[in-house]
C-alpha positions in Angstrom: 20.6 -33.9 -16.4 19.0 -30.5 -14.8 21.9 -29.7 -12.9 24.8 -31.5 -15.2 25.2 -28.0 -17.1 25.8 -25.8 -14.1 25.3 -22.2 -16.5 21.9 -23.4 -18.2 20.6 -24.3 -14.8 21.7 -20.9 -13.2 20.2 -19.4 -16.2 16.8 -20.4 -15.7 16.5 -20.7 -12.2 17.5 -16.4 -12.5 14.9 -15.5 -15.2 12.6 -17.1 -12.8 14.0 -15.2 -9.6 14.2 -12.1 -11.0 10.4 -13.1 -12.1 8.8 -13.4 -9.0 10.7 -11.1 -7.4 9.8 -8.3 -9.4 6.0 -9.6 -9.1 6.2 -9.6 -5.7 7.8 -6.3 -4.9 5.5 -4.7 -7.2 2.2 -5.9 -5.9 3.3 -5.4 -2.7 4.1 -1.7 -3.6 0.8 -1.4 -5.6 -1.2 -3.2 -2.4 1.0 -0.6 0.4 0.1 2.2 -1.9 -3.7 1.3 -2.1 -3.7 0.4 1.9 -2.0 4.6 1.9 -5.2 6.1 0.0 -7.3 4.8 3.1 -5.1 5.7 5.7 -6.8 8.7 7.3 -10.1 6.1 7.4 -8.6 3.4 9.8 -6.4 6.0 12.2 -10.0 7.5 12.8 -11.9 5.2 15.4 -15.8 5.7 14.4 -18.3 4.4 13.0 -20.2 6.7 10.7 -18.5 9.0 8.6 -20.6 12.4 7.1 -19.8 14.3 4.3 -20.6 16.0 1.4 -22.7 14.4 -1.1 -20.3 14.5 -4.0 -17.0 13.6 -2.0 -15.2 10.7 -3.7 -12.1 9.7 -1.1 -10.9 10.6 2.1 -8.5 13.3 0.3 -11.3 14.8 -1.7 -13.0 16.9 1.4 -15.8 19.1 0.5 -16.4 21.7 3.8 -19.6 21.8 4.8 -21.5 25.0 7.4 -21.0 24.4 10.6 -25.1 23.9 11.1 -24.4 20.6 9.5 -23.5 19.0 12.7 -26.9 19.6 14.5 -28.6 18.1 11.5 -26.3 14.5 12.1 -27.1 14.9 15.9 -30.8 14.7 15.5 -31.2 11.9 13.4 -32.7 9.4 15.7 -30.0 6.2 16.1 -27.2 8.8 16.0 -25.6 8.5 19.8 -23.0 11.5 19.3 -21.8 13.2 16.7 -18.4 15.6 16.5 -16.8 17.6 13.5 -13.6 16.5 11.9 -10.9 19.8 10.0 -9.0 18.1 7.4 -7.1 20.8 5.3 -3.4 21.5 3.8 -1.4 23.7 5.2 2.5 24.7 4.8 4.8 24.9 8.1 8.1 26.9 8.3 10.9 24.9 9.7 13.7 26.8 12.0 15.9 27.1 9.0 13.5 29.0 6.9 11.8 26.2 4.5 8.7 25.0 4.3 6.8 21.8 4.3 3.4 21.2 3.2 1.2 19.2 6.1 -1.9 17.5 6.4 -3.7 19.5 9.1 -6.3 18.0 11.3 -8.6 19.3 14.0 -10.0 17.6 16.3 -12.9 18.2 18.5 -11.7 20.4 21.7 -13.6 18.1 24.0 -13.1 14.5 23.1 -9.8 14.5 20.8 -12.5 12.2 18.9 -10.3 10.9 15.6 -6.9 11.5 17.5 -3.8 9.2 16.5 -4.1 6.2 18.4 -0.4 5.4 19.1 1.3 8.4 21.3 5.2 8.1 21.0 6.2 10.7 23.1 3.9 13.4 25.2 0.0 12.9 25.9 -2.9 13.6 23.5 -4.6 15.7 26.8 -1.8 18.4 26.2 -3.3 19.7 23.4 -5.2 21.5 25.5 -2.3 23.4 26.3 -2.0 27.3 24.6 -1.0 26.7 20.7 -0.3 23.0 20.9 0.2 20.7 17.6 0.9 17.0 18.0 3.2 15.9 15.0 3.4 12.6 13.6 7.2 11.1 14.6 8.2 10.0 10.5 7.8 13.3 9.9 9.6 14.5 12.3 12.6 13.0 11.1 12.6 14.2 7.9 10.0 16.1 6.4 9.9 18.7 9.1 13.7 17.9 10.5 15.9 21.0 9.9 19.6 21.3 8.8 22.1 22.5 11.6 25.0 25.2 10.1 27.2 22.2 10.0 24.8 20.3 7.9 23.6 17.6 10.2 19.9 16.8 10.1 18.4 18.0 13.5 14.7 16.4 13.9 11.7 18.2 14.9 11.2 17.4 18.8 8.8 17.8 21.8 9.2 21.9 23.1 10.2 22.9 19.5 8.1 25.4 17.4 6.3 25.9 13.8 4.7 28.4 11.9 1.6 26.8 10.5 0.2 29.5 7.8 2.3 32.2 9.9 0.7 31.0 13.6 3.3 29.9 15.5 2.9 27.0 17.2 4.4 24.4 19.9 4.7 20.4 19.3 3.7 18.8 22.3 3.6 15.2 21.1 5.1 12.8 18.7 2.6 10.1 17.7 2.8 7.0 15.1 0.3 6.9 11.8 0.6 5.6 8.6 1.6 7.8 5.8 -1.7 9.0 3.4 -1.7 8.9 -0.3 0.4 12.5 -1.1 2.9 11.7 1.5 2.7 14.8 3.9 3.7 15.7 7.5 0.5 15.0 9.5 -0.3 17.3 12.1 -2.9 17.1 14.6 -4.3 20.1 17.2 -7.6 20.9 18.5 -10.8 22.0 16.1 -11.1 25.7 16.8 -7.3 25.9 16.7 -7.2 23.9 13.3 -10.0 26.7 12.0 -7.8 29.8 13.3 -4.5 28.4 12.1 -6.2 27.5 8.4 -7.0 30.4 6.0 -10.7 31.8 6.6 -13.5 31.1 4.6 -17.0 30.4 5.2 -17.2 26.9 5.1 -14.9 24.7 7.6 -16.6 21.5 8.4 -14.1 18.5 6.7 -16.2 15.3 7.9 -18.4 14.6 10.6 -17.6 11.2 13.0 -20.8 9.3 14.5 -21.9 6.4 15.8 -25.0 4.9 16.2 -26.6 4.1 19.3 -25.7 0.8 21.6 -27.4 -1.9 19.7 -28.4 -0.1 16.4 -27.1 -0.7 13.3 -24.0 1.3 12.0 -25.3 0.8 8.1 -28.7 1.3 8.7 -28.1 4.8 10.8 -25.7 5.6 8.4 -28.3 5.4 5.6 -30.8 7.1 7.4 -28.8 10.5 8.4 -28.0 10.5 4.0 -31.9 10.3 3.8 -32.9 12.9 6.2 -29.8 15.4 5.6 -29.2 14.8 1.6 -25.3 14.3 2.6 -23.0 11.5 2.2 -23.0 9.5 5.2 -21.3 5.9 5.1 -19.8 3.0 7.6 -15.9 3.3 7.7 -15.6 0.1 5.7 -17.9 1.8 2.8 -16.1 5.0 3.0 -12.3 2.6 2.2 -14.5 0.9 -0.6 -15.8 4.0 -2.0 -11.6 5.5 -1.5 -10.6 2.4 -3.1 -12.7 2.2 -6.1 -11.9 5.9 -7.0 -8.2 5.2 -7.1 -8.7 2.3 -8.7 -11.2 3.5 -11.4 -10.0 7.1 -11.6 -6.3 6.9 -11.1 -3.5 5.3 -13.1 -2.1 3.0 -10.1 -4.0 0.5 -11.5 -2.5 0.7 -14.9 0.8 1.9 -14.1 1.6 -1.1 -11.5 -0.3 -4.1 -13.7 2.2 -3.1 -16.4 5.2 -3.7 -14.7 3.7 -7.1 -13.1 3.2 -8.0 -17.0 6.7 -7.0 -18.0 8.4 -9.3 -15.1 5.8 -11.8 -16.0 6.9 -11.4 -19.9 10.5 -11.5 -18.8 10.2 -14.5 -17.1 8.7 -16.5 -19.7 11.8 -15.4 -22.0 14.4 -15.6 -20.4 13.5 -19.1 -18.2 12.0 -20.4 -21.7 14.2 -19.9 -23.9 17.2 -21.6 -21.7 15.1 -24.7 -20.6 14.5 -24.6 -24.8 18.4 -24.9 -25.5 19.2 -26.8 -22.5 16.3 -29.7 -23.7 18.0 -29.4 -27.2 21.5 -29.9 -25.6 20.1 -33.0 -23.6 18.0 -34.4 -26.7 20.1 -37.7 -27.5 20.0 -38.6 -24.1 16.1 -38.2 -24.2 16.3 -40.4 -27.5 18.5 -43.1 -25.4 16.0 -43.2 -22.8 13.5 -43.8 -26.0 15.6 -46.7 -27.1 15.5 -48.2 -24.1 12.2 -48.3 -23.9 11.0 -45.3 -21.8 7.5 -43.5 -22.7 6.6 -40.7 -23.3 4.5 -40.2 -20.4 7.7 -40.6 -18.1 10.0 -38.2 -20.1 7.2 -36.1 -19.7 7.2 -36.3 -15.6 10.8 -35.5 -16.2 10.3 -32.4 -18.2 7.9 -31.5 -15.7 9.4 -32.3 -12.7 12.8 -30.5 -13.8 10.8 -27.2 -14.5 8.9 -27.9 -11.0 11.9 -28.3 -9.2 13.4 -24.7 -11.0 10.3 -22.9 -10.6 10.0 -23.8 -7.1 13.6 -22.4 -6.1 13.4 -19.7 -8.3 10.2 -18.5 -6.3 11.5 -19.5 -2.8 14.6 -16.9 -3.6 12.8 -14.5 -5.0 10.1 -14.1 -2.1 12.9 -14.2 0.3 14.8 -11.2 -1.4 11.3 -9.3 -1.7 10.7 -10.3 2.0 14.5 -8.5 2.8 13.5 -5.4 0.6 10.3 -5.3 2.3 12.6 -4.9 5.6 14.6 -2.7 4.3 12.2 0.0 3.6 9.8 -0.5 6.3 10.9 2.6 8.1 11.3 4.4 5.0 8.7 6.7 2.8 8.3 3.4 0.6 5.2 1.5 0.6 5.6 -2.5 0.9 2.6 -4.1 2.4 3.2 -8.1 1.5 -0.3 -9.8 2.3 -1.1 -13.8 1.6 -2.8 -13.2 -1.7 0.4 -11.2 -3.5 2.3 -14.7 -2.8 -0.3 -16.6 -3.8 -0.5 -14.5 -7.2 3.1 -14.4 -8.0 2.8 -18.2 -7.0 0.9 -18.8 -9.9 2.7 -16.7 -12.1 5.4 -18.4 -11.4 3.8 -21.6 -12.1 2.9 -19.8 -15.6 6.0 -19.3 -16.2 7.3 -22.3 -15.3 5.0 -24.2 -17.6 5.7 -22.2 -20.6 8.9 -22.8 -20.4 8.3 -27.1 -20.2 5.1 -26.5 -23.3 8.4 -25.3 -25.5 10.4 -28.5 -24.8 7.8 -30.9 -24.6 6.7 -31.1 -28.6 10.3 -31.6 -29.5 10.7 -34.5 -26.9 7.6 -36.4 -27.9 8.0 -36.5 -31.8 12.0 -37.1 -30.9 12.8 -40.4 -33.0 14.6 -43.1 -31.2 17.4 -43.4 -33.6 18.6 -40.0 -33.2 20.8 -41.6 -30.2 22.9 -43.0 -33.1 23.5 -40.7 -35.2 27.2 -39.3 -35.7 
């Protein structure tokens, strides 16, 4: 009966495709976009990370002076403690444009808060005269140049850059994830960071700690905001305190849950309204199965099952066209970060969906009179 009228069935089994799919694609882009605002938090391997008091996300730096970092360093627990330069900064390509670029320094000495994934070159050569280590997306487009003949020619290890007009050499290509705004990322050493940035009397981004072998990374961290008055958290408090300011004071939130309850919307509609008119179409069979004796607690397994049975291919298609776009884009400036719980949401969407649309058949099918099976 479900599959007997081939357009109705297509019909439905589409509104609930283009459901999920459009659920799925758009948490996963809402989810990839959150997982961006945090970025800069898990390439950084430490523990503790000092601030300002009144910083709000890993974007929002406040500099503090320089003394700042002997302060953290004598706060029993702490076992070392190094300064972290995170500024914006514009570079001039070859051809004469400009990019803007996240700018980090690192400390001269340890490279403490370097990129962990070197795709070409060695972090050890920023110790080399005027050294920058670029990360390699960027490389390929943001801070790729075009040739005369206008071929894209990427940014590569020996080339140079003026960062704020101080020209400098890229020694190393490494592999990050992109941050919320999207920029070039480009690391060197702290001092160089400071002479390359423009001058003013506060420099200090963040400070990175850790806490001492055996000591608590929470409880030292808690201790350096008591003794210093600055903002000092774990790295999984600092992404919860990112998160809930994007969340709270940003329209992601709004912007994405809108489009999830347009698709959701959508899919009630258009799956509804077909499985209405293709239950109206099929109602004098439903009244022969009446006459012959069927209840209506099996014509309603068969409602049910026939919306199970489109619901369920209708969300097996439309994850597995997400899934493709998701591949699509994964080396692309698009966020798509597809975790268990996003299925498992659109899921039950779907299976909200999918039940509205057997709720509008099924009052029509149980009050259906036998005797309608014999009418001309």
């Amino acid at each position: 009966m479900l599959m007997g009228d081939t357009g109705k069935y297509l019909g439905i089994v589409a509104g609930v495709i283009f459901a999920s799919f459009l659920i799925i694609q758009q948490l996963s882009m809402f989810f990839g976009i959150l997982r961006q605002t945090y970025s800069g938090i898990t390439a950084v391997n430490a523990d503790i990370w000092v601030m300002d008091s009144n910083v709000k996300s890993i974007d929002d730096s406040k500099p503090m002076t320089d003394g700042q970092l002997g302060r953290v360093k004598s706060v029993e627990g702490v076992a070392w403690a190094v300064g972290l330069y995170k500024g914006s900064t514009s570079a001039r390509l070859e051809n004469g444009d400009t990019a803007g670029v996240a700018l980090y320094g690192l400390d001269d000495t340890t490279f403490i808060g370097s990129p962990a994934e070197m795709v070409e070159g060695k972090l050890s050569d920023l110790r080399l005269s005027d050294s920058v280590i670029v990360d390699s997306m960027s490389a390929f487009d943001k801070l790729a140049h075009f040739a005369p003949d206008g071929t894209r020619v990427p940014l590569k290890v020996g080339d140079t850059l003026e960062l704020n007009d101080h020209r400098v050499r890229v020694v190393g290509l490494c592999k990050v994830a992109r941050g919320f705004q999207s920029q070039a990322i480009v690391y060197t050493t702290y001092n160089r960071a400071l002479a390359i940035a423009p001058q003013q009397r506060k420099n200090l981004s963040f400070i990175l700690a850790a806490a001492q072998p055996g000591g608590n990374a929470e409880e030292v961290a808690a201790k350096i905001s008591r003794i210093t008055g600055l903002g000092a958290y774990t790295s999984q408090q600092f992404i919860d305190k990112t998160l809930h300011y994007f969340i709270t004071e940003t329209s992601v939130v709004l912007n994405f849950g809108m489009s999830v309850m347009v698709a959701f919307l959508i899919g009630i509609l258009i799956a509804g309204q077909t499985f209405y008119n293709f239950t109206m179409d099929n109602l004098r069979h439903f009244g022969a199965l009446k006459a012959m004796g069927t209840s209506n607690r099996t014509l309603l397994s068969m409602i049910l099952l026939q919306s199970a049975l489109v619901g369920f291919i209708g969300y097996g298609v439309g994850t597995g066209l997400a899934c493709l776009m998701g591949l699509a884009t994964q080396d692309t400036i698009m966020t798509f970060t597809l975790p268990w719980y996003v299925l498992a949401i659109a899921g039950v969407a779907v299976v909200g969906i999918s039940g509205s649309s057997a709720l509008l058949s099924l009052r029509k099918v149980l009050k259906l009179e036998p005797g309608v099976v014999f009418r001309g």
